[in-house]
Structure formats: C-alpha cells, structure tokens
N, CA, C and O atoms as a CHARMM CRD file, in Angstrom:
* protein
*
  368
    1    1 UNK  N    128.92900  90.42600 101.61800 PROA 1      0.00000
    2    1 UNK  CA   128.55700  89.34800 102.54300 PROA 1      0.00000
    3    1 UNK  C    128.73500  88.00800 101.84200 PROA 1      0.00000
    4    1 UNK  O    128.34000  87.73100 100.70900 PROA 1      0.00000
    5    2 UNK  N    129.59600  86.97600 102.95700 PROA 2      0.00000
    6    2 UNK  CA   129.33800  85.93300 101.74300 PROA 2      0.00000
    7    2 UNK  C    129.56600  84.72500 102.89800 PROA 2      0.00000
    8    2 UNK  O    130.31000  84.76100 103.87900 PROA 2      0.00000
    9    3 UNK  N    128.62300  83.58400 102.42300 PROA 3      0.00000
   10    3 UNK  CA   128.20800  82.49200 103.15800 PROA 3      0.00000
   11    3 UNK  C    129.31100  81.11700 102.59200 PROA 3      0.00000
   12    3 UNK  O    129.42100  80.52800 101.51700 PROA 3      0.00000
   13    4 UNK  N    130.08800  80.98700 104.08600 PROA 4      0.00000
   14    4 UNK  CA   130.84200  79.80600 103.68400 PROA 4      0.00000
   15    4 UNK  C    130.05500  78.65000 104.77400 PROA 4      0.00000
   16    4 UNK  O    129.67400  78.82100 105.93200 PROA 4      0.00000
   17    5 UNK  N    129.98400  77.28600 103.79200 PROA 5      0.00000
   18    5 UNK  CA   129.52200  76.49800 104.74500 PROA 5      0.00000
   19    5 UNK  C    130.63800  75.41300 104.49000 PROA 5      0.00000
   20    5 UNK  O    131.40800  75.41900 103.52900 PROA 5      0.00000
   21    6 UNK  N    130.60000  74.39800 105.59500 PROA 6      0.00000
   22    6 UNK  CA   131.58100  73.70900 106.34600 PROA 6      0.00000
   23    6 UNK  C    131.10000  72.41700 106.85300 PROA 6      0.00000
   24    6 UNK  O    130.12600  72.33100 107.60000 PROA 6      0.00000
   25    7 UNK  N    131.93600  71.19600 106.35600 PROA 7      0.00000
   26    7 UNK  CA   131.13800  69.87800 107.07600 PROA 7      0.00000
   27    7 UNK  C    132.05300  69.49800 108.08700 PROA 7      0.00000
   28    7 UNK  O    133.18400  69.08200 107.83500 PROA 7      0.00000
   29    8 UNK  N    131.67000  69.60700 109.02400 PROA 8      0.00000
   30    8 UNK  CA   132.83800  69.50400 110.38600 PROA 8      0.00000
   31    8 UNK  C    132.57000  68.23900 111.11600 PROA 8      0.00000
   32    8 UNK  O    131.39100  68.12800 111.45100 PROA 8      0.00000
   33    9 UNK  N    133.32400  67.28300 111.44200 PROA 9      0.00000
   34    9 UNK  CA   133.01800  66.33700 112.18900 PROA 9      0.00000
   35    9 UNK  C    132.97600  66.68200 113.94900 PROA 9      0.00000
   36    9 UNK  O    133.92900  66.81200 114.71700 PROA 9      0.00000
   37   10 UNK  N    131.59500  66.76100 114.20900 PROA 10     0.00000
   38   10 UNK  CA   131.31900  67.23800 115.51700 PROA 10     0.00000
   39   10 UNK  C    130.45900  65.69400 116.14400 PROA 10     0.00000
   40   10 UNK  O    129.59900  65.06000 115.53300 PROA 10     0.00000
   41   11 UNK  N    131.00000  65.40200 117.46900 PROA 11     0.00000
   42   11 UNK  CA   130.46100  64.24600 118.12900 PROA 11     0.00000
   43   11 UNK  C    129.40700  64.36500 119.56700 PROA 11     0.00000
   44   11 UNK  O    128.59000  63.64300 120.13900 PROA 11     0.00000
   45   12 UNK  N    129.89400  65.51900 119.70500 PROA 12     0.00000
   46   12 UNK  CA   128.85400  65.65400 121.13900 PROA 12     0.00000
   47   12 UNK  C    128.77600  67.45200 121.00600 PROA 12     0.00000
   48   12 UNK  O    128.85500  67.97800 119.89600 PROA 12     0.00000
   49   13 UNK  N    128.62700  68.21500 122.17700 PROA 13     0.00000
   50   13 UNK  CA   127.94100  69.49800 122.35100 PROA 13     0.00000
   51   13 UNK  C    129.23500  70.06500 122.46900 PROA 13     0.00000
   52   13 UNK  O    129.55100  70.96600 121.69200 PROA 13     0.00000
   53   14 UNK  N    130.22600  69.56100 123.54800 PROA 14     0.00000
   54   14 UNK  CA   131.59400  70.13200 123.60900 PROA 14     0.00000
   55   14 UNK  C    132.08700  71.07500 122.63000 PROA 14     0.00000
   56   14 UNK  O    132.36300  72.27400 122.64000 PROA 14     0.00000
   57   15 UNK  N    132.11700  69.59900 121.29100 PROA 15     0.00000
   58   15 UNK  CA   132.76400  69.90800 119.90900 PROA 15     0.00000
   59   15 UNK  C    131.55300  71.40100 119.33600 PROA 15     0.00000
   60   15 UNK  O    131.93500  72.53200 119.03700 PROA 15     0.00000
   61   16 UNK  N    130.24400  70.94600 119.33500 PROA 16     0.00000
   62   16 UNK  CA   129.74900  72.17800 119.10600 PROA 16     0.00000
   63   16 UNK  C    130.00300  73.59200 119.77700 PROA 16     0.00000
   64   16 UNK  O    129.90000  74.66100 119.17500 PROA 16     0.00000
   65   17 UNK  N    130.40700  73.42100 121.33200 PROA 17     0.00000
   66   17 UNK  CA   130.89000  75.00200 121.72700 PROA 17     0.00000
   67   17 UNK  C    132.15300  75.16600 121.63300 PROA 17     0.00000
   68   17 UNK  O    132.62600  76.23500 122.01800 PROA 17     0.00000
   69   18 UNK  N    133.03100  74.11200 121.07900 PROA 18     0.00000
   70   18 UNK  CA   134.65900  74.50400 120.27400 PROA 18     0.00000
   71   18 UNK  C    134.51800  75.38700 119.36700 PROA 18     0.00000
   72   18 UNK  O    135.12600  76.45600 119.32200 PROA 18     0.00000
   73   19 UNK  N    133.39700  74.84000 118.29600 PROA 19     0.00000
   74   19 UNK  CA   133.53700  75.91700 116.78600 PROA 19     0.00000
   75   19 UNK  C    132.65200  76.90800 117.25700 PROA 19     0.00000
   76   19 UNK  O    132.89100  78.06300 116.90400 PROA 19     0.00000
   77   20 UNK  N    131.61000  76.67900 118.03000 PROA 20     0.00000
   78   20 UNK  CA   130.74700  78.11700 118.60700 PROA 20     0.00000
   79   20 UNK  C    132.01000  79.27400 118.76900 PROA 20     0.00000
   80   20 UNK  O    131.91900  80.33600 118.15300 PROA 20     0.00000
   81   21 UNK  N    133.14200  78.99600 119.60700 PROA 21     0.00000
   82   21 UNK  CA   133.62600  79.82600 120.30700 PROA 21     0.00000
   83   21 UNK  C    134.61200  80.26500 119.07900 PROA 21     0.00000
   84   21 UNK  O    134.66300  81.43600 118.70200 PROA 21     0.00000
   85   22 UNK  N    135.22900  79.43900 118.61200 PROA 22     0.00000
   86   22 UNK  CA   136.16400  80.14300 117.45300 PROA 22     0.00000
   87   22 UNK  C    135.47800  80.98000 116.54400 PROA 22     0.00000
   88   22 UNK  O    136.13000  81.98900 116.27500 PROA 22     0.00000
   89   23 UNK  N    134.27900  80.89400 115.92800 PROA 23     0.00000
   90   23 UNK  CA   133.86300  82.02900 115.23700 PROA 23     0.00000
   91   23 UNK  C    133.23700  83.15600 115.85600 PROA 23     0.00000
   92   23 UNK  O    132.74600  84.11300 115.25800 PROA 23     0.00000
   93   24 UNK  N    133.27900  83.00700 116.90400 PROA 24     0.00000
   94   24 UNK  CA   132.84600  84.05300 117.95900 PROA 24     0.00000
   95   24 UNK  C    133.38000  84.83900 117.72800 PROA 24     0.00000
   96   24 UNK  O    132.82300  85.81200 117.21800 PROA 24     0.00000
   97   25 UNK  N    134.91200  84.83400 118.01300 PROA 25     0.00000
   98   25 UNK  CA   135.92000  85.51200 118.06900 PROA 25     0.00000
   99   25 UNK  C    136.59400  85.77800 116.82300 PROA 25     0.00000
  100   25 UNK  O    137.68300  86.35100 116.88000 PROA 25     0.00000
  101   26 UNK  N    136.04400  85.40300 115.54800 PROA 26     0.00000
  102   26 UNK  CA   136.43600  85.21100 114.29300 PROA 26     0.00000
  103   26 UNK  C    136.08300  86.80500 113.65500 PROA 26     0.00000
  104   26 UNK  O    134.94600  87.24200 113.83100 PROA 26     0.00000
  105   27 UNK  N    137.00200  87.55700 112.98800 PROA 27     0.00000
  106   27 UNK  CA   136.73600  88.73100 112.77000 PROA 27     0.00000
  107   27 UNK  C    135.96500  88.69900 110.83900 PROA 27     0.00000
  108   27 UNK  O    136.26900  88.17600 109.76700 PROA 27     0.00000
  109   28 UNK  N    134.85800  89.62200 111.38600 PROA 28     0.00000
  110   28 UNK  CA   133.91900  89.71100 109.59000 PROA 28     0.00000
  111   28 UNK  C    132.79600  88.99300 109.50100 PROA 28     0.00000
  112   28 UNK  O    131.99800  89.01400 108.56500 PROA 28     0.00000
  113   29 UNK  N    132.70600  87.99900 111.03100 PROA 29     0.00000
  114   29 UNK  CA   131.62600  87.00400 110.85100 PROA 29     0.00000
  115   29 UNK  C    130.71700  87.82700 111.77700 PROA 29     0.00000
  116   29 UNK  O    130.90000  88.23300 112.92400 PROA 29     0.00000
  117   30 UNK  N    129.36800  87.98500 110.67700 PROA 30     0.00000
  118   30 UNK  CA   128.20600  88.22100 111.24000 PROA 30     0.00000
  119   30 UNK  C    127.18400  87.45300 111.85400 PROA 30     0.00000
  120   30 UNK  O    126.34500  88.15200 112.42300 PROA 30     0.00000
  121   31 UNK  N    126.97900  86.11900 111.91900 PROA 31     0.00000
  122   31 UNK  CA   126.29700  85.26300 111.64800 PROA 31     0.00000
  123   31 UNK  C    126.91500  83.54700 111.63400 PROA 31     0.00000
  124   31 UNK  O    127.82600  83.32800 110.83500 PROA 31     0.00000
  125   32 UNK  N    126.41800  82.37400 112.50400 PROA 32     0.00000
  126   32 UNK  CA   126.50200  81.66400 111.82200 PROA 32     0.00000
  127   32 UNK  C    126.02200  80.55500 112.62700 PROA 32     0.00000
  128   32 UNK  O    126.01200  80.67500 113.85200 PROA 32     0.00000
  129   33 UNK  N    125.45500  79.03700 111.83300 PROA 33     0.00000
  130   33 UNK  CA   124.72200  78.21000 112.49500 PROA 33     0.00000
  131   33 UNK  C    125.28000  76.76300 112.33200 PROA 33     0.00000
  132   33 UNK  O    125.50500  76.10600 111.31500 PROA 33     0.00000
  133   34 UNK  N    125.46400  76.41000 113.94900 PROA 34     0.00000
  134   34 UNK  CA   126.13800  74.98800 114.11900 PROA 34     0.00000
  135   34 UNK  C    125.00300  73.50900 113.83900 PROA 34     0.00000
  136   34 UNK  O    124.03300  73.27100 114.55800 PROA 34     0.00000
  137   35 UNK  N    125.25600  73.01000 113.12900 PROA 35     0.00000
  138   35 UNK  CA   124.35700  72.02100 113.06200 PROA 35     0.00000
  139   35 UNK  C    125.05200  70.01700 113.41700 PROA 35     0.00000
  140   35 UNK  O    125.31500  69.14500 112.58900 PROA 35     0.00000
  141   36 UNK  N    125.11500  69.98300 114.68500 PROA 36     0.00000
  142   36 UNK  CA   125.56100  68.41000 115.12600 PROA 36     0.00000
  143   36 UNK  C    124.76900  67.42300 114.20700 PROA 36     0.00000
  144   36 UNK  O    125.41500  66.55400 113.62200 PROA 36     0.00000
  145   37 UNK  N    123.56900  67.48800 114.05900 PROA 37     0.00000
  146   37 UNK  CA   123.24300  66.44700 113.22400 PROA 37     0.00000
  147   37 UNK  C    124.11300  65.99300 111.91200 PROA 37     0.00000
  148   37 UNK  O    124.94000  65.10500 111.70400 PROA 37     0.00000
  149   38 UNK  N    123.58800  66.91900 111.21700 PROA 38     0.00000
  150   38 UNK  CA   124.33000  67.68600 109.68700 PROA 38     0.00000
  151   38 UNK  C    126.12000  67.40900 109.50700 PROA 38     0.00000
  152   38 UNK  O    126.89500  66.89500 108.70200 PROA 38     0.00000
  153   39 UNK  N    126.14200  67.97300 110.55200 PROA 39     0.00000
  154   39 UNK  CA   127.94600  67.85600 110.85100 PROA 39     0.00000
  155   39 UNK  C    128.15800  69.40100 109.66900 PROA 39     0.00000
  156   39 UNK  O    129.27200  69.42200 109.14500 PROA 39     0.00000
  157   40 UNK  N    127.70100  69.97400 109.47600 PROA 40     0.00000
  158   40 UNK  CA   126.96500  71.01700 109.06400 PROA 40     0.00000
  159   40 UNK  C    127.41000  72.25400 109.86800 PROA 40     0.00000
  160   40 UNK  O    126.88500  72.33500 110.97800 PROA 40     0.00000
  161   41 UNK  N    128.40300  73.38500 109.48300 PROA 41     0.00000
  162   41 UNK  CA   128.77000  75.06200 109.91000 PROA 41     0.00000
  163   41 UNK  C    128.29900  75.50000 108.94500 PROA 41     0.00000
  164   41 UNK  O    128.51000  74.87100 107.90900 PROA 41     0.00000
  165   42 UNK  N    127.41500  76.83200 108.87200 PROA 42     0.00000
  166   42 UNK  CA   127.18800  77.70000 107.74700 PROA 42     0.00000
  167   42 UNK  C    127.39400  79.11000 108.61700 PROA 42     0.00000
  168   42 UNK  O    126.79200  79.43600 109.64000 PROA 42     0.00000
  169   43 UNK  N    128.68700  80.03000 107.71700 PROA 43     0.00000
  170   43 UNK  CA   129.16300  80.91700 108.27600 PROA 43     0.00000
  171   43 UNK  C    129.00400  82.23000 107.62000 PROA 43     0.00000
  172   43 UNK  O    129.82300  82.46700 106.73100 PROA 43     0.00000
  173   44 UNK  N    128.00700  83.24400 107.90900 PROA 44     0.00000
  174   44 UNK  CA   127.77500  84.70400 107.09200 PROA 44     0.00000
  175   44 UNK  C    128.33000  85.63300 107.69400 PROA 44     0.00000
  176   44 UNK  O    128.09500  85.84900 108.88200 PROA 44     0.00000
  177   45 UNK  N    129.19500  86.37500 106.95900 PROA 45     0.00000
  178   45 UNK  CA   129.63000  87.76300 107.35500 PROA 45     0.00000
  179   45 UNK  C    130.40200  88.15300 105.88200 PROA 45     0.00000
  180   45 UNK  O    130.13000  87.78200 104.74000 PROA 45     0.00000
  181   46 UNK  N    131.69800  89.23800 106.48700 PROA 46     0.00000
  182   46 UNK  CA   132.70000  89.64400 105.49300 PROA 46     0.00000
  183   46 UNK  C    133.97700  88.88300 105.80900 PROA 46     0.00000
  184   46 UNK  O    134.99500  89.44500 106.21300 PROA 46     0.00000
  185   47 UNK  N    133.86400  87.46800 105.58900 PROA 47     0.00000
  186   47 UNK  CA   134.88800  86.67900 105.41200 PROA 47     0.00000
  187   47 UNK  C    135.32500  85.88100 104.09300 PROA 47     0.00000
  188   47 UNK  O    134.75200  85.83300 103.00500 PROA 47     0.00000
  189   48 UNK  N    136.45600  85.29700 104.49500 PROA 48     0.00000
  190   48 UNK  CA   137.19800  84.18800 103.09000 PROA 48     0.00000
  191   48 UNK  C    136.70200  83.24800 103.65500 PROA 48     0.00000
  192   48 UNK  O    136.58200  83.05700 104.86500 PROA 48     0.00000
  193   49 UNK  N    136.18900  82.20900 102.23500 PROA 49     0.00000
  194   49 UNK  CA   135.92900  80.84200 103.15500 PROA 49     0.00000
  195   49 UNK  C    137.80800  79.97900 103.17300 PROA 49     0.00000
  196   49 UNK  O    137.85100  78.80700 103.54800 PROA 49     0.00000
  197   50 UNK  N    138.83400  80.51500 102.85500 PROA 50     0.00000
  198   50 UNK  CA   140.02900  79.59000 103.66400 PROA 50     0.00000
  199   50 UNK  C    140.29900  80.11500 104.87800 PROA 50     0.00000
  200   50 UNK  O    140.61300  79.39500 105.82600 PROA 50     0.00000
  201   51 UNK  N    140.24800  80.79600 104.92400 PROA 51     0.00000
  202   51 UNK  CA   140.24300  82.05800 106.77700 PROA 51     0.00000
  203   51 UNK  C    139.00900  81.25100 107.60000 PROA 51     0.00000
  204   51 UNK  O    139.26500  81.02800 108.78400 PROA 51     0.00000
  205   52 UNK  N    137.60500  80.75600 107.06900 PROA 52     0.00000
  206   52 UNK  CA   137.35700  80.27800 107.98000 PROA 52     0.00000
  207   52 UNK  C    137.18200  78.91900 108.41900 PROA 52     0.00000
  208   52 UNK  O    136.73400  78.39200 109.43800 PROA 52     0.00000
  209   53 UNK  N    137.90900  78.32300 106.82400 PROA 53     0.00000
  210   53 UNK  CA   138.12600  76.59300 107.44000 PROA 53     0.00000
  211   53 UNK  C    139.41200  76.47400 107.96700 PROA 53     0.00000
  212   53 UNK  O    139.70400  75.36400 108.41100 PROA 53     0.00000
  213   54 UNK  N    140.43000  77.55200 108.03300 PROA 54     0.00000
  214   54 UNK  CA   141.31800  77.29700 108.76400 PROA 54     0.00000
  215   54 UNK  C    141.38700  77.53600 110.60800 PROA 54     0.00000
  216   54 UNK  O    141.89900  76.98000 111.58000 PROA 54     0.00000
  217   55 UNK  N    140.62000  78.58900 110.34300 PROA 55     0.00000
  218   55 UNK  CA   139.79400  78.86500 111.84400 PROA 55     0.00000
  219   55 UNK  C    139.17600  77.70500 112.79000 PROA 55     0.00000
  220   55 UNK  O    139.44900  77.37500 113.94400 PROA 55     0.00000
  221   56 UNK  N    137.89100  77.03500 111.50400 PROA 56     0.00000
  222   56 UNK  CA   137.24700  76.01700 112.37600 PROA 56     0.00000
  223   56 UNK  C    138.31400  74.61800 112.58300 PROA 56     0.00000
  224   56 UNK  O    138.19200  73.62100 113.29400 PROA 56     0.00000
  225   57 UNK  N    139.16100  74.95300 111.82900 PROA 57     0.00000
  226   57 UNK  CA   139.96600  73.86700 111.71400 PROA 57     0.00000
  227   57 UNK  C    141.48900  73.83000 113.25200 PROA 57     0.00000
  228   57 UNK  O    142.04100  72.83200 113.71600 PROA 57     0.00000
  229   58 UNK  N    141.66900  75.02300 113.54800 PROA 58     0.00000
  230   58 UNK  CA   142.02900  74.82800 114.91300 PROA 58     0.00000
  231   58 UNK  C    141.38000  74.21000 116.34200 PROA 58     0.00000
  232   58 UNK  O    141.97200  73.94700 117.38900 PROA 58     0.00000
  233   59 UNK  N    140.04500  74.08000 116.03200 PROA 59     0.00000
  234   59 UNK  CA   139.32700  73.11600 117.36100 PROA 59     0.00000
  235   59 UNK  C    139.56500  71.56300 117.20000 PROA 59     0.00000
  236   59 UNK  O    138.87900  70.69300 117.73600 PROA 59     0.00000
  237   60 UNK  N    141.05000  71.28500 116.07200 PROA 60     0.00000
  238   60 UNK  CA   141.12200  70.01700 116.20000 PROA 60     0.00000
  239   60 UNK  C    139.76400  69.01600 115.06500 PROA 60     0.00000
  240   60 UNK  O    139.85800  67.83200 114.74200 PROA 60     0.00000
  241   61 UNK  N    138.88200  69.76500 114.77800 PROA 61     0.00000
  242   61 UNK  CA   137.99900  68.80000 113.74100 PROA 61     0.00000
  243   61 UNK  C    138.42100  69.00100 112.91900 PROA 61     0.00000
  244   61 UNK  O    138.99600  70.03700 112.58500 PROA 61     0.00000
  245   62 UNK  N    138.12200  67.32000 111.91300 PROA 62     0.00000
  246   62 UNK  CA   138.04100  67.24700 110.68000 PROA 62     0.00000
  247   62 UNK  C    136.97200  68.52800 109.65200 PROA 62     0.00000
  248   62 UNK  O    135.75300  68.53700 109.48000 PROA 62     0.00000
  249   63 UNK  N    137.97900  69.42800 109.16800 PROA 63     0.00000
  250   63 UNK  CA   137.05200  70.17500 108.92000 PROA 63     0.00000
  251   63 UNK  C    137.36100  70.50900 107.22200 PROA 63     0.00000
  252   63 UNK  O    138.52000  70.56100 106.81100 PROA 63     0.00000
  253   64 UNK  N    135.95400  70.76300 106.14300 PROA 64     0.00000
  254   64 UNK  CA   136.69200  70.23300 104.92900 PROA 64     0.00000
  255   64 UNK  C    135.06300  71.30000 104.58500 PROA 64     0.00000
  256   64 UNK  O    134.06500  71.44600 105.29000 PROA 64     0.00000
  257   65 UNK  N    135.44500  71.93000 103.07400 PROA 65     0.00000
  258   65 UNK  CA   134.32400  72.48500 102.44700 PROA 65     0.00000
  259   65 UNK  C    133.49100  71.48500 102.20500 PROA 65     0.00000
  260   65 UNK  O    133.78400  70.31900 101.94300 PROA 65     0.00000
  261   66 UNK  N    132.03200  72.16000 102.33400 PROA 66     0.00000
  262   66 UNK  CA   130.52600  71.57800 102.54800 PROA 66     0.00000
  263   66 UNK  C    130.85600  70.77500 100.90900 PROA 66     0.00000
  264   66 UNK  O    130.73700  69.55700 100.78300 PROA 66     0.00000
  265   67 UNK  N    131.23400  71.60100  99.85800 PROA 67     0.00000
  266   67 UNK  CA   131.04700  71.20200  98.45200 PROA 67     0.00000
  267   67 UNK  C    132.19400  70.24900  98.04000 PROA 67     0.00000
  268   67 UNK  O    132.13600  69.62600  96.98000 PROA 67     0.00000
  269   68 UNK  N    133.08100  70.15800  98.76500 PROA 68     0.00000
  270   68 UNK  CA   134.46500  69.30900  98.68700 PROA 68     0.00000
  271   68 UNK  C    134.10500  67.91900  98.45600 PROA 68     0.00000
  272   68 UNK  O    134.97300  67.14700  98.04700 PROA 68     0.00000
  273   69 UNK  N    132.81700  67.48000  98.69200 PROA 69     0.00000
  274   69 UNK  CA   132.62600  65.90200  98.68500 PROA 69     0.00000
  275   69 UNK  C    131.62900  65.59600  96.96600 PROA 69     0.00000
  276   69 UNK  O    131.61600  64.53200  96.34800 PROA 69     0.00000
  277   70 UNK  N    130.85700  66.97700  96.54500 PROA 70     0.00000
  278   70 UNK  CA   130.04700  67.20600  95.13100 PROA 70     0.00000
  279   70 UNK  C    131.64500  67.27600  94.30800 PROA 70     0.00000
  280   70 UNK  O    131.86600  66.62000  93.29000 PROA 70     0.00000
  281   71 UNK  N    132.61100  68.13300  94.91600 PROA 71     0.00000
  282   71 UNK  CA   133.36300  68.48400  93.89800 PROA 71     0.00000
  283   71 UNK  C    134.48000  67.17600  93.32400 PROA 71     0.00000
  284   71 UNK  O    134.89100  67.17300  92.16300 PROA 71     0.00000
  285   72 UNK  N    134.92700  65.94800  94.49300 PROA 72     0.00000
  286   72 UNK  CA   135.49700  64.94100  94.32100 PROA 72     0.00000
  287   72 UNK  C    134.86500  64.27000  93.28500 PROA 72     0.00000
  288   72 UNK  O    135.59500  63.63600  92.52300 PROA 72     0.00000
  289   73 UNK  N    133.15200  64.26600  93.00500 PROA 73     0.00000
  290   73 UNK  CA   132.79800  63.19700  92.28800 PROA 73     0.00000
  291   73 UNK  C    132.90700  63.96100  91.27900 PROA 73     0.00000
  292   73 UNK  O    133.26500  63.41300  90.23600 PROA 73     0.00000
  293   74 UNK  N    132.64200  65.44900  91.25400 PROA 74     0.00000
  294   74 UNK  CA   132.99400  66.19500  89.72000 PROA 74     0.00000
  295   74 UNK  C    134.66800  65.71900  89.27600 PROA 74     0.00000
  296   74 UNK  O    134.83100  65.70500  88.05600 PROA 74     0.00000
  297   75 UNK  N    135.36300  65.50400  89.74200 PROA 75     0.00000
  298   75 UNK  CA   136.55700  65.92600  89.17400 PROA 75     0.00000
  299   75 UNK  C    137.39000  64.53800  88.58500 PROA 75     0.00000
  300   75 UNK  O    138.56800  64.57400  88.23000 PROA 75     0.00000
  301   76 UNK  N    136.10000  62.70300  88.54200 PROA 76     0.00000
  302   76 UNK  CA   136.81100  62.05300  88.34900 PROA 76     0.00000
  303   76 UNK  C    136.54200  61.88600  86.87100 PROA 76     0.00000
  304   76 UNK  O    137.24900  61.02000  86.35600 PROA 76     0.00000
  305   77 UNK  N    135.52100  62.62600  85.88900 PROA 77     0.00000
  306   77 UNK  CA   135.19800  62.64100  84.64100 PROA 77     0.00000
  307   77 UNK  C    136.65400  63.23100  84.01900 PROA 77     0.00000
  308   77 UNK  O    137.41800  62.45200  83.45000 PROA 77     0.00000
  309   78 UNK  N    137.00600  64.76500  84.17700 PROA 78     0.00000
  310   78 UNK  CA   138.25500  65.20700  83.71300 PROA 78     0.00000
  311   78 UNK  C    139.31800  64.20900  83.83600 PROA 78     0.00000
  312   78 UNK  O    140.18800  64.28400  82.96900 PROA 78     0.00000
  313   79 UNK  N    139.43600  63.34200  84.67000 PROA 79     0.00000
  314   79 UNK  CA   140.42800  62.54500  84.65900 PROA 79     0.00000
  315   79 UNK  C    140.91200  61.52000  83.58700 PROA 79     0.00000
  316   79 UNK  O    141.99200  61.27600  83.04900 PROA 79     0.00000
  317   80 UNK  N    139.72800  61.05800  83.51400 PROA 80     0.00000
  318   80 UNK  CA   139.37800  60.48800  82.08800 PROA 80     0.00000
  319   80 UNK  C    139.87200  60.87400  80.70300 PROA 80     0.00000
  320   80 UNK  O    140.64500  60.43300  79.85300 PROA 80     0.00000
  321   81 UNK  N    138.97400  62.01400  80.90200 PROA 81     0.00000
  322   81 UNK  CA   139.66000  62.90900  79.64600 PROA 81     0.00000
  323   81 UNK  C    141.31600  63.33300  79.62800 PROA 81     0.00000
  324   81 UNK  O    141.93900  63.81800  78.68400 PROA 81     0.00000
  325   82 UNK  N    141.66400  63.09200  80.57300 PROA 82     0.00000
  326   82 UNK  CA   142.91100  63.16500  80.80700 PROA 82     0.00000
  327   82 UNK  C    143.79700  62.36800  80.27300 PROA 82     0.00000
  328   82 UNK  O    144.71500  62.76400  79.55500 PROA 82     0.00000
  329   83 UNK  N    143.57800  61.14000  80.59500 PROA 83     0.00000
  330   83 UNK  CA   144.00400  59.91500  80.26300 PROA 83     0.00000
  331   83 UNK  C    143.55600  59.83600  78.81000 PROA 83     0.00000
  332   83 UNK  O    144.46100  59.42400  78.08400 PROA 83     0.00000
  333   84 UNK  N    142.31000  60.13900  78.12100 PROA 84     0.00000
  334   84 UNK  CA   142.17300  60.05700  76.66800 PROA 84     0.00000
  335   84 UNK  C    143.20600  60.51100  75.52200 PROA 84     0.00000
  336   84 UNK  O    143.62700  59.97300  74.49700 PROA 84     0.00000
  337   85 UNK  N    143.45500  61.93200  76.25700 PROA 85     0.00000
  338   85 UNK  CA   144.27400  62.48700  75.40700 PROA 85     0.00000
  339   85 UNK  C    145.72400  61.64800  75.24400 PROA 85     0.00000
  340   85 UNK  O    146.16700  61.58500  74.09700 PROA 85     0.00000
  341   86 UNK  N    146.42000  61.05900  76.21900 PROA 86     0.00000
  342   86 UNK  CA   147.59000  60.51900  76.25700 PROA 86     0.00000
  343   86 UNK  C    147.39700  58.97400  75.65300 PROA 86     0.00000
  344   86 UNK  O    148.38100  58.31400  75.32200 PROA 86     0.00000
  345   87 UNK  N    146.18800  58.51800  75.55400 PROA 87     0.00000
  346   87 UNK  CA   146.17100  57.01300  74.97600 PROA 87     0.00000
  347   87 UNK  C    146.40200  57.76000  73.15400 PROA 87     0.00000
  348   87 UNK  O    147.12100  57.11100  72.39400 PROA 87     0.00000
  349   88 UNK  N    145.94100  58.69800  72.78000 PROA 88     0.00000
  350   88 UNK  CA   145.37000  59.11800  71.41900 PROA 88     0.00000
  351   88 UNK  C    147.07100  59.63900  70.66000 PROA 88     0.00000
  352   88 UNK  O    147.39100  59.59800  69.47200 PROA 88     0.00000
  353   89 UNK  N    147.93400  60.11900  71.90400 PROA 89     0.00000
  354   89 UNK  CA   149.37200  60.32400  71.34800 PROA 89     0.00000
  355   89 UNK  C    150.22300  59.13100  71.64000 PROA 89     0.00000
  356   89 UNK  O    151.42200  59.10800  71.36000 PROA 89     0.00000
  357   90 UNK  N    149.56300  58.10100  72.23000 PROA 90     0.00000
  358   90 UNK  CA   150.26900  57.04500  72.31800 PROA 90     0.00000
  359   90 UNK  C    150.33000  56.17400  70.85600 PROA 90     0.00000
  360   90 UNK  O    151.26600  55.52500  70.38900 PROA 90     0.00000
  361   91 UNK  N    149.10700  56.39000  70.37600 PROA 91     0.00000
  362   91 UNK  CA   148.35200  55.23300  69.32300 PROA 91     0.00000
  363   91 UNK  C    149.38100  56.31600  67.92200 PROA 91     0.00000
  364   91 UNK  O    149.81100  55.66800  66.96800 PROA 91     0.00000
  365   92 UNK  N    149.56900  57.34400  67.94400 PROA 92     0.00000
  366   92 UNK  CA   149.80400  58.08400  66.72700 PROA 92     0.00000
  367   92 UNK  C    151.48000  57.92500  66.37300 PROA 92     0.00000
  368   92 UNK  O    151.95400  58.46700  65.37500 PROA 92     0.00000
C-alpha cells in the first residue's frame, strides 16, 4: 500500500469532481481524499505515484508532487556545491 499525495490546483467543486472521477476509475486505488482548500489529493492503494500524477493530471490541472515544492528548496544548496567544485579547478 502506498500513499501518494498531490498539490492540484482546484478552483471550485467541478474541478473537485474532475479528480474525484479520475481516481475512481483509477486501477490499485483504494482510497483517497480531495481537499479544495489545501489544493491537497492524498491517494492510498497499490499504485505508482507517476501513474497517479499523470492520471490527475488529465483533468487539465496543474498537478505537481505534494513534496516537489520542499524538494525545490532542497536542491538549491547542491547547486552551490556544484559551482564550488568548478571555481576550485578554475583557481588550480
């Protein structure tokens, strides 16, 4: 069992019974809860989470992993270090 969650840009109820209905019909999903406030999908069953952002991602929303926005700010430190290494063979 494994829980993919999803920040979906949802604007009214519509958009909420768009992704209602696609995981409806979504095969492995046991479970899962739409949240409009949140902008917030959390999806449990025997699924992949790219199977099901590509899924929610046919109702037309912006649809992007819940952790995709923690993981942008993780990934601008390595960059750095990135750039360190090439100033350090520049200087040598």
């Amino acid at each position: 069992m494994q829980t993919v969650v999803l920040k979906v840009g949802m604007s009214c109820e519509g958009c909420v019974g768009a992704v209602k209905r696609v995981l409806t019909k979504m095969e492995g999903v046991e479970s899962f809860d739409v949240d409009i406030k949140e902008q917030k999908v959390t999806v449990k069953g025997n699924v992949q989470p790219e199977a099901v952002l590509q899924t929610v991602s046919k109702t037309g929303k912006k649809t992007s992993f819940w952790e995709a926005e923690a993981g942008a700010e993780a990934k601008a430190p390595p960059t750095e270090a990135e750039a360190a290494p090439k100033e350090a063979v520049a200087a040598t």
